[in-house]
MIMI-412531 format. One record per residue (C-alpha): x, y, z; residue in three letters. Coordinates in Angstrom, 2 decimals, m for minus. Example, Ala and Ser with C-alpha at 12.3 -4.5 7.8 and 13.67 -1.06 7.14 Angstrom:
PT         x         y         z   res
PT     12.30     m4.50      7.80   ALA
PT     13.67     m1.06      7.14   SER
//
This chain:
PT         x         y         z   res
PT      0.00      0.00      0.00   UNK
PT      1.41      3.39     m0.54   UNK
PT      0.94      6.40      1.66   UNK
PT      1.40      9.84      2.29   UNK
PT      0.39     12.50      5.03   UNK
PT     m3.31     13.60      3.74   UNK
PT     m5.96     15.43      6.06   UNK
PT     m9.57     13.38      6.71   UNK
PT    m11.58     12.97      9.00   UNK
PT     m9.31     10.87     10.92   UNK
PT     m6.31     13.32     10.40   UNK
PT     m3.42     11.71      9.01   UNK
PT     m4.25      8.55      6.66   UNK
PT     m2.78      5.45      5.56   UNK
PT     m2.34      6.12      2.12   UNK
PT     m2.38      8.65     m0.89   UNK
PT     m4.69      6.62     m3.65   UNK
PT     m5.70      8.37     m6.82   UNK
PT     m9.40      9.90     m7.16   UNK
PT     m9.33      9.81    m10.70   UNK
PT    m12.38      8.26    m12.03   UNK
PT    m11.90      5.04    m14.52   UNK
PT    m13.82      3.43    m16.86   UNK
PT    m14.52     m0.06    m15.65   UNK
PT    m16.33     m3.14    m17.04   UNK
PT    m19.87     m4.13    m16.57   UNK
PT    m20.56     m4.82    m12.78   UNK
PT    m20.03     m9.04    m12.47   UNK
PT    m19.79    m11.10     m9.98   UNK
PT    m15.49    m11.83    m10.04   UNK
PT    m14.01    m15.28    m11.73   UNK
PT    m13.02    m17.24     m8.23   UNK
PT    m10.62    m19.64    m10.19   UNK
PT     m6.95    m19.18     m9.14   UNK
PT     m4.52    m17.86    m12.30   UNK
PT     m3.83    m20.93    m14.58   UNK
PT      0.01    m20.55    m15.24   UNK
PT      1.75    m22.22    m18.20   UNK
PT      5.48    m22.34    m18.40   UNK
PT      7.45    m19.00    m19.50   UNK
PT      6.89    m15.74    m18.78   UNK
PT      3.68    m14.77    m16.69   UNK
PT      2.22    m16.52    m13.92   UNK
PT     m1.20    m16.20    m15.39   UNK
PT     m2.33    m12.74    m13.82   UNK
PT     m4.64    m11.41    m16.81   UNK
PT     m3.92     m7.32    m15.86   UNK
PT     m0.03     m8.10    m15.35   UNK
PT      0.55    m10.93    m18.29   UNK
PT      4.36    m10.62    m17.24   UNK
PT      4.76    m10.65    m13.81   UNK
PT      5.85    m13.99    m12.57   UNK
PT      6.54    m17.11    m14.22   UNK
PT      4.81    m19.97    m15.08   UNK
PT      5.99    m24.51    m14.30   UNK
PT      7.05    m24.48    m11.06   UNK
PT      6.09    m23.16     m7.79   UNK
PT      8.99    m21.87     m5.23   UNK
PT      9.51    m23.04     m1.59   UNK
PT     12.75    m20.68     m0.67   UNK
PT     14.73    m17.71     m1.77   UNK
PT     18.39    m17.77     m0.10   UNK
PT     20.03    m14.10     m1.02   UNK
PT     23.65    m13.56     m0.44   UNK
PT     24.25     m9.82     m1.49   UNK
PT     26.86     m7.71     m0.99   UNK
PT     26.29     m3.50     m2.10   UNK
PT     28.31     m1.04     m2.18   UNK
PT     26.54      2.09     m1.35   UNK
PT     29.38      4.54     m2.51   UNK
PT     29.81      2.62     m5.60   UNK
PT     26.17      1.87     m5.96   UNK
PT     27.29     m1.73     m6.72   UNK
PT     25.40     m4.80     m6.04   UNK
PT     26.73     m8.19     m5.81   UNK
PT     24.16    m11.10     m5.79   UNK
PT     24.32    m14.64     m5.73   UNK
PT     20.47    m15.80     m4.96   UNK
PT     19.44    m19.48     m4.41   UNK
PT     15.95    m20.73     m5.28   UNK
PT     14.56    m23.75     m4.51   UNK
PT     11.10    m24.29     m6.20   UNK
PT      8.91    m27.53     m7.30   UNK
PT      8.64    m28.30    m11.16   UNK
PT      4.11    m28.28    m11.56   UNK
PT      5.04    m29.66    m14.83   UNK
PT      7.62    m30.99    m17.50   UNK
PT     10.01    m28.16    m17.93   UNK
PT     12.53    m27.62    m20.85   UNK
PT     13.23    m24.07    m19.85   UNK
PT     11.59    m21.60    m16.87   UNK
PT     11.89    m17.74    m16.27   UNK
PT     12.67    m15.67    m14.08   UNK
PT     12.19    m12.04    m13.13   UNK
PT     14.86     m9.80    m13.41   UNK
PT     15.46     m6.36    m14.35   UNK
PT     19.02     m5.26    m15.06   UNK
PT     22.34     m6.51    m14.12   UNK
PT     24.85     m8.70    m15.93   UNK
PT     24.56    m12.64    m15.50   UNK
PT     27.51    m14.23    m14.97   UNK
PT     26.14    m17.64    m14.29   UNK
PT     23.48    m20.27    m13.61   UNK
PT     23.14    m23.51    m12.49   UNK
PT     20.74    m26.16    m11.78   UNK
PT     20.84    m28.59     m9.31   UNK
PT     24.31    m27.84     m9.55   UNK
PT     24.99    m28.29    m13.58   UNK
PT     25.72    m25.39    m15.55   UNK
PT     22.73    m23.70    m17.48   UNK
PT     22.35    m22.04    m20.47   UNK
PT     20.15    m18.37    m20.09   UNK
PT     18.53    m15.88    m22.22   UNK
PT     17.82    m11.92    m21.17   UNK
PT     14.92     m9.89    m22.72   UNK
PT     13.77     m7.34    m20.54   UNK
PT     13.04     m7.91    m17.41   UNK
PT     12.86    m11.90    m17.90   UNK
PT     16.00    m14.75    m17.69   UNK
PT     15.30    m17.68    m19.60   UNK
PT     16.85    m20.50    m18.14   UNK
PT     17.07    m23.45    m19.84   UNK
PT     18.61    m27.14    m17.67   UNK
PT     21.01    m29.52    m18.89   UNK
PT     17.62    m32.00    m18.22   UNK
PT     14.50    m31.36    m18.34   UNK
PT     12.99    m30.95    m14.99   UNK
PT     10.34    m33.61    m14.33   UNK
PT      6.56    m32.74    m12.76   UNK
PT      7.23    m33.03     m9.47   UNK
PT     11.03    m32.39     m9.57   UNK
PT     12.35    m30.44     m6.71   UNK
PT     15.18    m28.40     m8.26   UNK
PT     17.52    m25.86     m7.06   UNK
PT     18.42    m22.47     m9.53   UNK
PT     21.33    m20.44     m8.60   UNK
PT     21.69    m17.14    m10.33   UNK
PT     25.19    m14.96     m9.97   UNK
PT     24.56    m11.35    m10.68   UNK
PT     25.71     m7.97    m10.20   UNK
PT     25.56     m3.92    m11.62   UNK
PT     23.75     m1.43    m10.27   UNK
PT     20.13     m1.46     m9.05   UNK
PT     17.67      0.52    m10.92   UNK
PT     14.28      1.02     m9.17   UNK
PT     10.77      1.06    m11.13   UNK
PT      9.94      4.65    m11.89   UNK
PT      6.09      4.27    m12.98   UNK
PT      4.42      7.35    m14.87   UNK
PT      1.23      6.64    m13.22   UNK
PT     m0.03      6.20     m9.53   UNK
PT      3.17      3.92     m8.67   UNK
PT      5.76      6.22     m8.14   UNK
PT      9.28      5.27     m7.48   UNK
PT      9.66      1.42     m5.93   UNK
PT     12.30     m1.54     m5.89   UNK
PT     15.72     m1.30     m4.70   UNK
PT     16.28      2.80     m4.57   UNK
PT     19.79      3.43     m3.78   UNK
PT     20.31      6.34     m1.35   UNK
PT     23.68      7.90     m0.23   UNK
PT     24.03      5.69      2.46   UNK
PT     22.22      2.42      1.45   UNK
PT     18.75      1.85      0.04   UNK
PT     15.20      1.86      0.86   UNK
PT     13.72     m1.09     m0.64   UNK
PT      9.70     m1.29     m0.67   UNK
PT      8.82     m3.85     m4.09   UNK
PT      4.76     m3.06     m4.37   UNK
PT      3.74     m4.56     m6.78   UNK
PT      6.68     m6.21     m8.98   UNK
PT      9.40     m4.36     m7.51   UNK
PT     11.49     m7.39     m6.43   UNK
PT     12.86     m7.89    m10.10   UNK
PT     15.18     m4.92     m9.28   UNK
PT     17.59     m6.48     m6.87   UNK
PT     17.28    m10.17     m7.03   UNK
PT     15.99    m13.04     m9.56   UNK
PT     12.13    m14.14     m8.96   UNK
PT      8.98    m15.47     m9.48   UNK
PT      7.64    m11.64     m8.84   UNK
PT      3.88    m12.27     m8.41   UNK
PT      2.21    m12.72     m5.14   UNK
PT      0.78    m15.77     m6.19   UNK
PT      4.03    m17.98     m5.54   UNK
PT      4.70    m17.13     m2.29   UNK
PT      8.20    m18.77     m0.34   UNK
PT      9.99    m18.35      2.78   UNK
PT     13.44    m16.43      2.73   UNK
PT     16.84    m16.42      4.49   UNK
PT     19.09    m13.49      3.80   UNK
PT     23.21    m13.38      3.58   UNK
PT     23.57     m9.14      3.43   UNK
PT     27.08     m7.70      2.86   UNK
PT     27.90     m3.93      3.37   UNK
PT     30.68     m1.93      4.63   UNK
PT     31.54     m1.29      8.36   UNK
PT     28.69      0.85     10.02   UNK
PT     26.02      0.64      7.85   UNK
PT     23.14     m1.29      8.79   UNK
PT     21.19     m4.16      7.24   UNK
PT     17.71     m4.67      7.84   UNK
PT     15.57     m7.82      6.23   UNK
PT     12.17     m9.25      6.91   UNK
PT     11.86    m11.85      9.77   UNK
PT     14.60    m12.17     12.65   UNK
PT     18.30    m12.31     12.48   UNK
PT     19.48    m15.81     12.76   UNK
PT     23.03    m14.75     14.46   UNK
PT     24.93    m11.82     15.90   UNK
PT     26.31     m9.17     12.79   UNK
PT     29.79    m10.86     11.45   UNK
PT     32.84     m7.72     11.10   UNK
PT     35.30     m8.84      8.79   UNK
PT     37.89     m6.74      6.60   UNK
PT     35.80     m3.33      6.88   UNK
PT     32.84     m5.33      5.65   UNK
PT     29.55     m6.50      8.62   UNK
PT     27.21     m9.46      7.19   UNK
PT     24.13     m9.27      8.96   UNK
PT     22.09    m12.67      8.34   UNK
PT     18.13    m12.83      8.53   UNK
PT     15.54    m15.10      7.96   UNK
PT     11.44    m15.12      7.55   UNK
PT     10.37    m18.38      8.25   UNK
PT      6.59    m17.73      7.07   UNK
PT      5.76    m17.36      3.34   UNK
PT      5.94    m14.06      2.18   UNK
PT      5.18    m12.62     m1.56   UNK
PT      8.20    m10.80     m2.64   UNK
PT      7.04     m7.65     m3.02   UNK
PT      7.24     m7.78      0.69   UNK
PT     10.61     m8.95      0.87   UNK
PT     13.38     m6.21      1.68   UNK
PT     16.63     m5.18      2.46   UNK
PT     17.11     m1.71      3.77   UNK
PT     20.18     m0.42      4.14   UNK
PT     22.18      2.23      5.95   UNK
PT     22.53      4.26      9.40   UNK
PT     19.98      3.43     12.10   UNK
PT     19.23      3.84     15.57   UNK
PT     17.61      0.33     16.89   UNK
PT     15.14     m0.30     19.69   UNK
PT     14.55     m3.58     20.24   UNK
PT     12.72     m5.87     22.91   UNK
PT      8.65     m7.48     23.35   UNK
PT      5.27     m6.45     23.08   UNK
PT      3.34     m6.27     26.15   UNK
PT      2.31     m9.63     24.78   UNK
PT      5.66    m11.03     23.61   UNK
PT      5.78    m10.34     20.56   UNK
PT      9.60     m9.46     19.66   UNK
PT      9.57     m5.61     18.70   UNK
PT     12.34     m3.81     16.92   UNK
PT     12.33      0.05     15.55   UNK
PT     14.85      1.27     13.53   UNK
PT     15.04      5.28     12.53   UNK
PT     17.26      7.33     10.44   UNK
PT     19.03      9.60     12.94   UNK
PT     17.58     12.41     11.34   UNK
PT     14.22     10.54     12.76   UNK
PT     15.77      9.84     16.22   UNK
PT     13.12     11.93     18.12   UNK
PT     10.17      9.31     16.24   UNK
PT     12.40      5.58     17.78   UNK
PT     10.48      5.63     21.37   UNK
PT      7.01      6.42     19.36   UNK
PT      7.87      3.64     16.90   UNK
PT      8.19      1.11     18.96   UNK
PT      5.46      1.48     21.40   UNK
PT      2.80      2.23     19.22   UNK
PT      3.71     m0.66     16.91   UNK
PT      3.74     m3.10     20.02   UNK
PT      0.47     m1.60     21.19   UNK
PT     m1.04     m1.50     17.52   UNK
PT      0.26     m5.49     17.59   UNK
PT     m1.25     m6.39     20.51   UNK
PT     m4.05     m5.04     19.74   UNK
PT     m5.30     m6.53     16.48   UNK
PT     m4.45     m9.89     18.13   UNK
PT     m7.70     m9.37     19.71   UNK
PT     m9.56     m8.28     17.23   UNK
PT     m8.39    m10.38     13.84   UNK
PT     m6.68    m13.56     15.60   UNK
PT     m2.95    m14.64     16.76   UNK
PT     m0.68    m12.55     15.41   UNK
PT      0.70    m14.30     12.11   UNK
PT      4.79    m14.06     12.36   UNK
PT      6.76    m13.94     14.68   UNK
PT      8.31    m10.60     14.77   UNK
PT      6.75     m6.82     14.40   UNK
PT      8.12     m3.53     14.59   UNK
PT      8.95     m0.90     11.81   UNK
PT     11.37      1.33     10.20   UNK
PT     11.69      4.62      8.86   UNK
PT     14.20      5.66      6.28   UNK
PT     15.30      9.21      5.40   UNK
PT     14.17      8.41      1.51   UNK
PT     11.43     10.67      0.90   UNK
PT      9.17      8.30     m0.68   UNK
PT      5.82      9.74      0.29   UNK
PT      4.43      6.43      1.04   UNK
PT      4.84      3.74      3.25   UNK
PT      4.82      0.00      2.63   UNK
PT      3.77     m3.44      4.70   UNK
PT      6.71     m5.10      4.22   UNK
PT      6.07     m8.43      6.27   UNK
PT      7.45     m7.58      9.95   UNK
PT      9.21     m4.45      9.17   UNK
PT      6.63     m2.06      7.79   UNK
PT      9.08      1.04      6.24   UNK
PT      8.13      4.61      6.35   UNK
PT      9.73      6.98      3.40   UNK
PT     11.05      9.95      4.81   UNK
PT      8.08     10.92      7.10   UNK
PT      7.06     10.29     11.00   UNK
PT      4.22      7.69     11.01   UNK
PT      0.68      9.10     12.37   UNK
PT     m1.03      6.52     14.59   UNK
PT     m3.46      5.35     11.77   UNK
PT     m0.31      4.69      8.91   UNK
PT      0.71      2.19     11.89   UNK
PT     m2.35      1.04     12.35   UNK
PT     m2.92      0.62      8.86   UNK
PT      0.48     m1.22      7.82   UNK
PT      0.10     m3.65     10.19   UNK
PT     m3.03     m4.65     10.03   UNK
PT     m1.50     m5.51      6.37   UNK
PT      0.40     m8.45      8.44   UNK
PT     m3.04     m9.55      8.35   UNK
PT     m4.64     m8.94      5.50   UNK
PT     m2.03     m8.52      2.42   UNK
PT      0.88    m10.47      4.05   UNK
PT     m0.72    m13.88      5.81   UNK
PT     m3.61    m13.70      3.63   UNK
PT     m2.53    m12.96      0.51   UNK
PT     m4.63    m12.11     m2.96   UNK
PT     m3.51    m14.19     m5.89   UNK
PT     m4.50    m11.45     m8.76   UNK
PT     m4.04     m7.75     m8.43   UNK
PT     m7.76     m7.19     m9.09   UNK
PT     m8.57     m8.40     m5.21   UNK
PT     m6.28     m5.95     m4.04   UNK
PT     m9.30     m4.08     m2.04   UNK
PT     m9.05     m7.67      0.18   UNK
PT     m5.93     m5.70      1.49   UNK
PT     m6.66     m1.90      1.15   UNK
PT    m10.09     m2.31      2.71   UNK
PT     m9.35     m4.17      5.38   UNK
PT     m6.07     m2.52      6.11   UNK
PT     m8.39      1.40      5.99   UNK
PT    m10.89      0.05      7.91   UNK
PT     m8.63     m1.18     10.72   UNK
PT     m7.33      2.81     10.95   UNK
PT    m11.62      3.41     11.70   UNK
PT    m11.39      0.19     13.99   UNK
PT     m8.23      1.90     15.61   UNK
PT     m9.84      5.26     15.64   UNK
PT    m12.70      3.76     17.69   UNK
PT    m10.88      2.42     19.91   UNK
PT     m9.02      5.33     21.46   UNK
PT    m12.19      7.20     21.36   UNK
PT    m11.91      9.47     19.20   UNK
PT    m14.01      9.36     15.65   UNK
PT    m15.74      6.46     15.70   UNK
PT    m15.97      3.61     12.27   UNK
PT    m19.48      5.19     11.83   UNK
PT    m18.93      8.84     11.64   UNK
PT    m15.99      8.10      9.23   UNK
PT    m18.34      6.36      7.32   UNK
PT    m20.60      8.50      7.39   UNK
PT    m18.20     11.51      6.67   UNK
PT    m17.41      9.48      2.86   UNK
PT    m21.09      8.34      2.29   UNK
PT    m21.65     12.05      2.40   UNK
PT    m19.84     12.79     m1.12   UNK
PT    m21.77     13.21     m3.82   UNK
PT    m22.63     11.36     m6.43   UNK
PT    m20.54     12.73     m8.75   UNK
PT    m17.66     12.05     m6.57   UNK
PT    m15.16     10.13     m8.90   UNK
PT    m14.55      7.19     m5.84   UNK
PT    m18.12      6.50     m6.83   UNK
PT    m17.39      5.63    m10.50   UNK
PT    m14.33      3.13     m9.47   UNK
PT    m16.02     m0.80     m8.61   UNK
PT    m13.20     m1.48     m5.22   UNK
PT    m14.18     m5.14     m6.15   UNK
PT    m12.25     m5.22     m9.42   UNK
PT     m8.72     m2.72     m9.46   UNK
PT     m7.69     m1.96    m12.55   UNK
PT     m4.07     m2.28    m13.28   UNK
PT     m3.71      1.65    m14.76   UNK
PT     m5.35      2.64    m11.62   UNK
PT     m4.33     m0.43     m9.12   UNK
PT     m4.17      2.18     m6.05   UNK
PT     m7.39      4.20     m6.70   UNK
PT     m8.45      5.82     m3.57   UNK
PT    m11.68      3.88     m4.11   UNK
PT     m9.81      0.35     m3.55   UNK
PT     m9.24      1.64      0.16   UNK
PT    m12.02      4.07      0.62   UNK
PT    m14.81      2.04     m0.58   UNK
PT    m13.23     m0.81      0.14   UNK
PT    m13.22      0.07      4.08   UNK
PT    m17.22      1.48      3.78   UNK
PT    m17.87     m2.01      2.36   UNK
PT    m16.94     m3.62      5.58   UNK
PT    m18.60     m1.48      7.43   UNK
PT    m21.50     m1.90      5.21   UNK
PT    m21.31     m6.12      6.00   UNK
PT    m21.08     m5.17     10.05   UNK
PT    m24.17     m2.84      9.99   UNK
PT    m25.58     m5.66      7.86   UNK
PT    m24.73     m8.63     10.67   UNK
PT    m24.19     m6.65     13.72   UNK
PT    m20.81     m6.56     15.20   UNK
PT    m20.97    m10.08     17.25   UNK
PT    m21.25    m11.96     13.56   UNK
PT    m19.22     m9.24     11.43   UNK
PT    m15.75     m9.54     13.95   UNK
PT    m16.40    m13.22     13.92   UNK
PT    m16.50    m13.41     10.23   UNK
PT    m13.05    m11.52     10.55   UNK
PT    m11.55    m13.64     12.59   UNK
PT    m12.77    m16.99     10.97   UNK
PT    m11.45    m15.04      7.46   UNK
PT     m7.39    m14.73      9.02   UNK
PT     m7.83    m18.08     10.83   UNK
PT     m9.09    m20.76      7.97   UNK
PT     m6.74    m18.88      4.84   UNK
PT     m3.83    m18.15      7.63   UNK
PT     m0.64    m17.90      4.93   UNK
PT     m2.78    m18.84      2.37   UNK
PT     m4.66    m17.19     m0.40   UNK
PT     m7.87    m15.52     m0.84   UNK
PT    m10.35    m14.11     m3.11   UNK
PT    m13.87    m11.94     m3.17   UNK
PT    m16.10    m14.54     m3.88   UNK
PT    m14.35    m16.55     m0.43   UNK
PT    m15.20    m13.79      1.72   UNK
PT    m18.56    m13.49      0.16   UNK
PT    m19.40    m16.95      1.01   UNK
PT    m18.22    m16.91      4.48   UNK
PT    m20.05    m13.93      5.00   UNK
PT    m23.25    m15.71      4.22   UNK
PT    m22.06    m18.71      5.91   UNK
PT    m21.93    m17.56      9.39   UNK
PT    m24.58    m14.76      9.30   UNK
PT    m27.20    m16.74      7.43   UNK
PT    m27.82    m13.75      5.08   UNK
PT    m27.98    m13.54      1.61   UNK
PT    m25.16    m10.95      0.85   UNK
PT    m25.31    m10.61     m2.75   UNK
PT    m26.61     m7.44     m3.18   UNK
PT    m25.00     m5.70     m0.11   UNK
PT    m21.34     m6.84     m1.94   UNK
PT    m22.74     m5.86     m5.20   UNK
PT    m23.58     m2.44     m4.66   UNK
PT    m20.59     m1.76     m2.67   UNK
PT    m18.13     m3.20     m5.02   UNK
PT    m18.83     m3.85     m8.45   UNK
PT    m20.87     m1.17     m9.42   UNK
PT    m19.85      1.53    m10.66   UNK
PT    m22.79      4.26     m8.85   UNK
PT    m23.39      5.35     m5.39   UNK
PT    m24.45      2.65     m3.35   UNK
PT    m28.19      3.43     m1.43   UNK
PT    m28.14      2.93      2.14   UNK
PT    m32.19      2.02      2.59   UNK
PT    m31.92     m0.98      0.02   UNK
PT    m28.82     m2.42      2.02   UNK
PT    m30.49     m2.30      5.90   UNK
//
């Protein structure tokens, strides 16, 4: 999700979508199938035909990387173990610049193709259905991060002068490491990260052993032990002052902070442990086994739920961005959408927990926001924009959060809130690190309030109007 600082009702938001109105299909009920992938490039995502790959399915990314922040340099040698879904010749995978110097698999030399942002890798022998294989890809140059001309903004690996701020949304991974780059194939990861003396290295998960020193260089080692989509994966780099320690619950807790952010560390870390411990009781166990959050002196203008370490570009986090990014551990990171056009299954949930948050240190409460947006116009462009069904030239549209939030809150007026937060926490519990679709939530909506939810869901997001309040009680 990306953010900035914008005024609402609530004060500082969550995020900085476009209003822009779109033209979108037809209202429809959306396809529940999961993306059919066939080997080569694309993982079967219909609004991003190239993202991801198609054959085999990966279990676990092993990174060693070594940058060079002065130089801008980066050094990879990335490990993937995945599962051949089918008879392979040749596979792909995602990368954007860099020279190749080698790859091998299952040990055996491999010949490889570039064109674009794909490698081409064809085995000495075919990979069987069913094969567990190991790719290793040797790389290095310098990173280049996405620069999209529409809603995207700058993302990837963005070198800064004394490391990089890395946040991948959506297909950002390609730009510092080889990848099935779709959330659909998610993996676990374990991270080998090189850089010189004094600069920091932060990664998702927890670090698996003390920082090594050698020869002016500190490896710091990391792991994520969950399966995480790698447009969550990251590997911020550079000065830092660390808090570390529990929740009030136990969770483990670490803050990190640009010194020029030093004031924000104590704020950091006790509103993320609170915010933590918190949505435990509201959406279920907490899914990983770390929290915390970071925030870099890149001035991105948006923040991003990387899984564990939520960053924040080059601004001090309100109370409802924290809220927001990790309720994204949630809903974006355990649960996970396979196709971008379900992406409201994250920004929804994630902008109504700031409303949830809001309510609970009574102050505006998930009604009067609600009722603050219903009060738009008609003609208000978030009206125009279906939440149900993003569009990839407009994939953060304010309506995907917006209207995505008033349609839960639409569902709890519908159910009452004993049903509507058990319906939440059945949702995180039964797809925990799995993935999830519209039509899923739909049905165990219906499921455990006995309603017929069809039209509620309908109006609130697939079509493309002003949804009536009367024909919804």
């Amino acid at each position: 999700m990306r953010c900035a600082v914008l005024l609402t009702l609530l004060g500082a938001v969550a995020c900085a979508p476009s209003s822009t109105g779109a033209q979108v299909p037809p209202a429809a009920t959306p396809d529940p199938a999961a993306p059919q992938s066939e080997p080569g490039r694309g993982i079967g995502d219909p609004d991003f035909p190239l993202d991801g790959n198609g054959g085999y399915d990966v279990t676990r990314y092993h990174l060693k990387i070594g940058y060079d922040p002065a130089a801008k340099h980066l050094n990879g040698l990335t490990s993937i173990q995945a599962k051949a879904t089918q008879s392979l010749p040749r596979f792909n995978l995602d990368l954007s610049g860099f020279e190749v110097g080698k790859v091998e698999v299952d040990g055996a030399p491999a010949r490889f193709e570039r064109s674009g942002s794909e490698l081409t890798v064809t085995p000495a022998k075919r990979l069987r259905e069913n094969h567990a294989f190991t790719v290793t890809v040797a790389y290095e140059g310098t990173p280049k991060p996405v620069r999209d001309s529409s809603n995207l903004g700058t993302y990837g690996f963005i070198p800064t002068p004394d490391g990089a701020f890395v946040a991948c949304q959506p297909n950002g991974a390609k730009t510092w490491f080889p990848s099935n780059d779709h959330p659909a194939d998610k993996a676990r990861f374990d991270f080998e990260l090189t850089v010189p003396r004094g600069v920091t290295a932060l990664a998702n998960g927890e670090q698996t052993r003390q920082p090594v020193t050698n020869g002016g260089k500190t490896t710091f080692t990391w792991s994520e032990k969950h399966p995480m989509a790698t447009y969550l994966a990251t590997m911020t780099l550079g000065k830092f002052e660390l808090r570390q320690g529990t929740t009030a619950t136990g969770i483990p807790n670490l803050a990190a902070v640009d010194p020029q952010f030093a004031s924000a560390l104590d704020d950091l870390y006790a509103t993320s442990g609170e915010v933590t411990d918190y949505w435990t009781k509201v959406f279920g166990p907490y899914p990983f086994s770390s929290t915390g959050g970071v925030i870099d002196d890149f001035a991105a203008g948006y923040a991003l739920e990387n899984q564990t370490k939520p960053m924040y570009g080059g601004f001090r986090p309100a109370e409802s961005i924290i809220a927001h990014e990790l309720a994204h551990q949630w809903f974006g990171n355990s649960l996970s959408v396979r196709r971008w056009r379900d992406l409201w299954l994250n920004e929804g949930f994630a902008t109504y927990a700031e409303w949830l948050w809001s309510e609970h240190k009574g102050r505006a409460s998930a009604e009067s926001v609600f009722d603050g947006f219903y009060a738009r116009p008609a003609s208000d462009p978030m009206w125009t924009y279906p939440p149900g069904r993003a569009l990839p030239d407009d994939l953060f549209n304010e309506s995907v959060y917006t209207r995505g939030g008033m349609a839960l809150h639409a569902l709890r007026k519908a159910v009452g809130d004993p049903v509507f937060f058990k319906i939440v926490k059945e949702w995180t519990a039964r797809y925990k690190y799995g993935y999830v679709t519209t039509p899923q939530l739909i049905a165990l909506a219906e499921q455990l309030s006995g309603k017929q939810l069809d039209e509620l869901f309908d109006a609130w997001l697939f079509e493309p109007r002003k949804p009536v309040l009367s024909s919804l009680r």
